[in-house]
Structure formats: structure tokens, C-alpha cells
C-alpha positions in Angstrom: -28.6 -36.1 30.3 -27.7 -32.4 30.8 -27.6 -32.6 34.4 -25.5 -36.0 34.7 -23.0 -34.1 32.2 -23.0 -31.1 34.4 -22.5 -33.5 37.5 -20.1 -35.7 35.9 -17.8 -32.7 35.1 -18.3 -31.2 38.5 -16.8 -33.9 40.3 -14.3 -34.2 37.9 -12.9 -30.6 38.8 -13.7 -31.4 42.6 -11.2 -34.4 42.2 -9.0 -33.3 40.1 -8.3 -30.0 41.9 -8.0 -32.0 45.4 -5.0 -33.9 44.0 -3.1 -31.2 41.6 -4.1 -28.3 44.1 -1.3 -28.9 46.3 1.3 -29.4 43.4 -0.1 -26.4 41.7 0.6 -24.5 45.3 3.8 -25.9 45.1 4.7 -24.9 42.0 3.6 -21.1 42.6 5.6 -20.7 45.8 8.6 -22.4 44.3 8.0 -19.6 40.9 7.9 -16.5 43.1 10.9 -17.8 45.5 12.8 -18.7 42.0 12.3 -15.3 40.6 12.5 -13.0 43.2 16.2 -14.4 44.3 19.4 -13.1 42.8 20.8 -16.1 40.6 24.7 -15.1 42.1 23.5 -15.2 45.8 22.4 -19.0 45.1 25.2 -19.8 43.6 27.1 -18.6 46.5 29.2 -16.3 43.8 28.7 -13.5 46.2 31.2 -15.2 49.3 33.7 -16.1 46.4 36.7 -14.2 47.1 37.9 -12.1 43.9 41.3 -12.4 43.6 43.0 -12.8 40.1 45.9 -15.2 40.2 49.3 -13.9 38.1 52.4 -15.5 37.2 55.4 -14.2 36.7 57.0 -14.4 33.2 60.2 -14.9 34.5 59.5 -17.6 36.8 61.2 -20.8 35.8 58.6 -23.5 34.9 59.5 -27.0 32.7 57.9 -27.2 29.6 54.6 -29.3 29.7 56.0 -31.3 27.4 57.8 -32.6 30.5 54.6 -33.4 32.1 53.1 -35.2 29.8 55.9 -37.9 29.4 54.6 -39.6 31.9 51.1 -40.0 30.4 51.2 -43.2 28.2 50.9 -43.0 24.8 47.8 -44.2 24.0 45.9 -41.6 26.5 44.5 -38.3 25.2 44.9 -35.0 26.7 42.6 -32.8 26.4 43.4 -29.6 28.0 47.3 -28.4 29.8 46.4 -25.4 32.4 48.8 -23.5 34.7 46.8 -23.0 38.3 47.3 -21.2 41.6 47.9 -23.9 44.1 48.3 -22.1 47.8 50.8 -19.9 46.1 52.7 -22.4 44.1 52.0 -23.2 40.3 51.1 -26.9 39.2 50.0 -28.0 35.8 46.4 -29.0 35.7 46.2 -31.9 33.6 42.8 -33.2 32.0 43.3 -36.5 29.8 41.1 -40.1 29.0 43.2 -43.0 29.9 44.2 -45.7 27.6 41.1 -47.6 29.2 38.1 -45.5 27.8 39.7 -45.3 24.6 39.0 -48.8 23.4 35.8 -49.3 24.5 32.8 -47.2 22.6 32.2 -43.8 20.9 30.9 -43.3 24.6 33.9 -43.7 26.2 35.5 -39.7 26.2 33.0 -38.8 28.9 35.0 -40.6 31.4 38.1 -37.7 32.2 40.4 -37.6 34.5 43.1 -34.7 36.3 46.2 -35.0 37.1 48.3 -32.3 38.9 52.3 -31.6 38.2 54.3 -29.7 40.1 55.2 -26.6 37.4 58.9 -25.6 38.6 60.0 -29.6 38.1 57.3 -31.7 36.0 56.8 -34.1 38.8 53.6 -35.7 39.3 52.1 -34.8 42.7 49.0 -36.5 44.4 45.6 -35.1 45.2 44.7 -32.1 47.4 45.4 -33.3 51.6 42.9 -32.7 53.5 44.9 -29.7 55.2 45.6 -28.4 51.7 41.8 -28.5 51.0 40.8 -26.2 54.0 43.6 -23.9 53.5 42.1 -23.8 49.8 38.7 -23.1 51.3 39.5 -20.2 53.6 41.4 -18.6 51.2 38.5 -18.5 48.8 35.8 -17.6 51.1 34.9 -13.7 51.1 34.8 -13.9 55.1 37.2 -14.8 58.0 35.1 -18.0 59.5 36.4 -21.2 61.5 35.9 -24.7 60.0 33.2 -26.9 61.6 33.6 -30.0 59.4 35.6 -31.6 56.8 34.4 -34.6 54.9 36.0 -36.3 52.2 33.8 -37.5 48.9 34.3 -40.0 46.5 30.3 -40.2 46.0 27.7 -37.8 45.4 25.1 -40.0 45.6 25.5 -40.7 50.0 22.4 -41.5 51.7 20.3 -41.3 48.5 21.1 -37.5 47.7 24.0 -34.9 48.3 23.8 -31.3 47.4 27.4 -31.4 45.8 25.7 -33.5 42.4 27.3 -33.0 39.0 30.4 -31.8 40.8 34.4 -33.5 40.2 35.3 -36.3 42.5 37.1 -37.1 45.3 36.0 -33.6 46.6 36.7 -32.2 50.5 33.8 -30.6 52.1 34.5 -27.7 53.7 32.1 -26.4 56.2 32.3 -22.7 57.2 31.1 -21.6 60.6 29.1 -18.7 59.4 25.1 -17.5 59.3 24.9 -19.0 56.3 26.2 -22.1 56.8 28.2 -22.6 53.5 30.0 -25.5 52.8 33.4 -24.6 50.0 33.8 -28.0 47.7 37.6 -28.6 46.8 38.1 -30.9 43.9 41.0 -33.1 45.1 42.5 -34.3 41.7 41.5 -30.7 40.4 43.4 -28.5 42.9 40.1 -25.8 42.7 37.5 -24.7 44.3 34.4 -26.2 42.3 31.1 -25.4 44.4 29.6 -23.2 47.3 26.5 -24.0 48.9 25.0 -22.6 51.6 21.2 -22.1 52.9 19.9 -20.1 50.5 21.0 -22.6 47.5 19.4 -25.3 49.8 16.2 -23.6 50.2 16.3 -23.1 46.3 16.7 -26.8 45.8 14.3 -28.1 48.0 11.8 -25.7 46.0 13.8 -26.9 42.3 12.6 -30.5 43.5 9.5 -30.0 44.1 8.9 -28.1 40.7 10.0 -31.0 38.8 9.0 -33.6 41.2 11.7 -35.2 40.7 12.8 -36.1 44.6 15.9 -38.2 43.6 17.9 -36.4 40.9 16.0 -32.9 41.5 17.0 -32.1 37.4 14.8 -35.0 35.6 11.8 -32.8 33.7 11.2 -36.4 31.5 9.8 -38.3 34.9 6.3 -39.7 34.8 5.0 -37.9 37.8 5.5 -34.4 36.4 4.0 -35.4 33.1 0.7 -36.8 34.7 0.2 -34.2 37.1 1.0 -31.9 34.5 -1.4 -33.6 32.0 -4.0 -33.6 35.1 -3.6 -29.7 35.6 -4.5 -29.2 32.2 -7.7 -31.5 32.1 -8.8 -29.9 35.6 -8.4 -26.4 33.8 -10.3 -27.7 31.0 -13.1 -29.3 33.1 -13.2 -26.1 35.0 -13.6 -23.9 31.7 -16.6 -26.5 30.5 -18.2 -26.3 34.3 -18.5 -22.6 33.7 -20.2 -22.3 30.3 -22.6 -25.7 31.7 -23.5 -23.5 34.9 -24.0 -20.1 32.5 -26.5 -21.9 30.5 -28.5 -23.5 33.2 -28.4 -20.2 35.0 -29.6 -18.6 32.4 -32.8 -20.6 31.8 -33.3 -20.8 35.8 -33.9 -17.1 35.6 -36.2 -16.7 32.1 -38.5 -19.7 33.1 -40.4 -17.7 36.0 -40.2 -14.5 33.7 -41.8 -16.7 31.3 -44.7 -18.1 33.8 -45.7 -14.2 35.0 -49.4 -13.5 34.8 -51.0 -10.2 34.4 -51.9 -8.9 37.9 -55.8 -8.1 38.0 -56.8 -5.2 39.9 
């Protein structure tokens, strides 16, 4: 009985480390990589250009009561800023619409931006596409040609984009630089919202397969990281009982032919 235990639990560990051993591997590469990289350099903070944007109090601007006459009465607004628009200022406008307020005590997640022209109250459109890379440059810390622009009214193209969590429509734009970084401008927004360049991809490659969570990359709840984690714990476990089932049997291997030792006769 002993030696089926001692079996059974063998193989246990065997089987057990084959299939969390290269998750566990994972998981330690992805944990040095995390903490040995500088938080700001992921973000891309470090190719932000620091500039502070000032207005001048005697610069003639409508009241934002203005602005907001053209919101209808049953929307909500939830924040009035003044922003830095290639120079010029606009009125950053964040409200629910009359749609989302009828619905559920869900509904105030849904918000939208609106952008008003500062020195006259009128409503403008989104970001242009030329407005957008203009936006970019100016924000990046380097002088660098534009490779690619895209335009994004999903984050979820082809299954996964980098630029998740982030305000739509959004222009990509793509830096030709070493580190390849691409400078998201929300559209509606009139900012700069995201960086991203090699080093925040390696980091999220490494972030998904930590939490094995190959779609979303930020699910810890999924069922895959729960069994192998459950898994890693019963292969530690099995490995721990394999140990003190080995001691024992070693032990009585080496004080049975003690034991058997006859007196030699000269």
C-alpha cells in the first residue's frame, strides 16, 4: 500500500509539473521583466513632451454658459474644461445624452465630448486627420516622420488592439522612430490619450500570459488561470508529500542492512 501511495503521488508531480511547468516558466520571466522595467518607460511617459499649456487672462473667451445652450435640456454635463487645441482654446465638453438617461441606473457610463470653439461658443467637429498628426508631433519628445495614420472607431479589430480602454474615434499615429511608438489622439477629445511603443508591447505580451487571459489581457477571474493556478498548488503539495514518502523509505533502506550485520569471526 506504501509503495502504490508513493507511486501514485510520483506521477502525480511527474504530470502535474509537465503541464504547469511551462506556465510556471512563464510566469517567472514575465515577474522579473515586470519588475526590473521602469513603470514610466512602458507607459511611454518618458517620449511625452513636457510642456504646460497657459492662457491668458485677458484673452476674450464666451462664457460656457454659451456652450452649453446647445446641449438639450434633459442631458447632463459632467465636466466644462478649457484645452490647448494646436494653439487655440476650445471648451472640452463631457455630458450623457438625453438617451442614457432614461434607460437604467447603468446608463451614466455611456459619456460623450463635445468640443466648442472658446473665443465664439460654436460647436466644432472632431479632430481631422491632419489636426491629429499635427497633435501627435507636437507631443512627441523627438523630431520623427509619420509612417501611418489610422482612424479607430473600434478597439477590438482583428480580435485585439493595443489601444484597449482608450476614448473613441481615436487617430493612430505612427512615429518613425527605434521604438516604434504609435501617439493615440482622441478625436471627440482633442488630447493626446495613449503612447505605445515596443517596450509597452513586450510588457503586454508578457501581462497576457501572466493572466492567461489571451483576449482581454486584464481578466484575473478566467477559468484557465484559476485551474492552473489550483494545479500549481496541488503539484507543490504533491511535491512536499513525495519528499517526506522518499525520507522515510530512505531511511529504512539504509537501517535494514545495519540491522542484518553479523559479527565477523576471526
Amino acid at each position: 500500500m506504501k509503495r502504490k501511495t508513493h507511486l501514485r503521488i510520483r506521477k502525480t508531480h511527474r504530470y502535474l509539473g509537465l503541464v504547469t511547468g511551462i506556465q510556471f516558466v512563464m510566469w517567472t520571466i514575465g515577474g522579473i521583466y515586470f519588475s526590473f522595467s521602469d513603470i514610466d518607460e512602458i507607459h511611454g511617459d518618458y517620449q511625452r513632451k513636457q510642456h504646460s499649456t497657459t492662457f491668458s487672462p485677458g484673452m476674450e473667451l464666451v462664457s460656457p454658459a454659451e456652450v452649453l445652450k446647445y446641449f438639450s435640456a434633459g442631458s447632463a454635463i459632467t465636466s466644462v474644461k478649457l484645452i490647448d487645441i494646436l494653439g487655440e482654446p476650445h471648451y472640452q465638453i463631457s455630458y450623457h445624452p438625453d438617451s442614457t438617461l432614461h434607460e437604467s441606473s447603468h446608463a451614466h457610463t455611456t459619456t460623450l465630448t463635445q468640443l466648442a470653439v472658446a473665443a465664439t461658443g460654436e460647436l466644432r467637429p472632431p479632430l481631422t486627420e491632419q489636426e491629429s498628426v499635427q497633435i501627435a508631433r507636437n507631443s512627441f519628445i523627438d523630431e520623427a516622420h509619420v509612417t501611418k495614420v489610422e482612424y479607430l472607431t473600434n478597439e477590438n479589430i482583428n480580435g485585439h488592439h493595443e489601444y484597449r480602454s482608450g476614448a473613441l474615434p481615436a487617430w493612430a499615429v505612427t512615429m518613425e522612430h527605434p521604438t516604434q511608438t504609435t501617439v493615440y489622439v482622441a478625436a471627440e477629445q482633442g488630447v493626446v490619450t495613449r503612447f505605445r511603443n515596443n517596450k509597452w508591447r513586450v510588457f503586454d505580451f508578457l501581462w497576457m500570459l501572466h493572466t492567461m487571459d489571451y483576449q482581454g489581457r486584464d481578466n484575473f477571474g478566467n477559468l484557465l488561470l484559476r485551474v492552473f493556478s489550483i494545479a500549481g498548488i496541488v503539484n507543490i503539495l504533491s511535491g512536499f508529500a513525495l519528499y517526506f514518502v522518499s525520507s522515510g523509505s530512505r531511511r529504512k533502506n539504509t537501517a535494514r542492512p545495519q540491522d542484518r550485520r553479523r559479527p565477523v569471526i576471526s
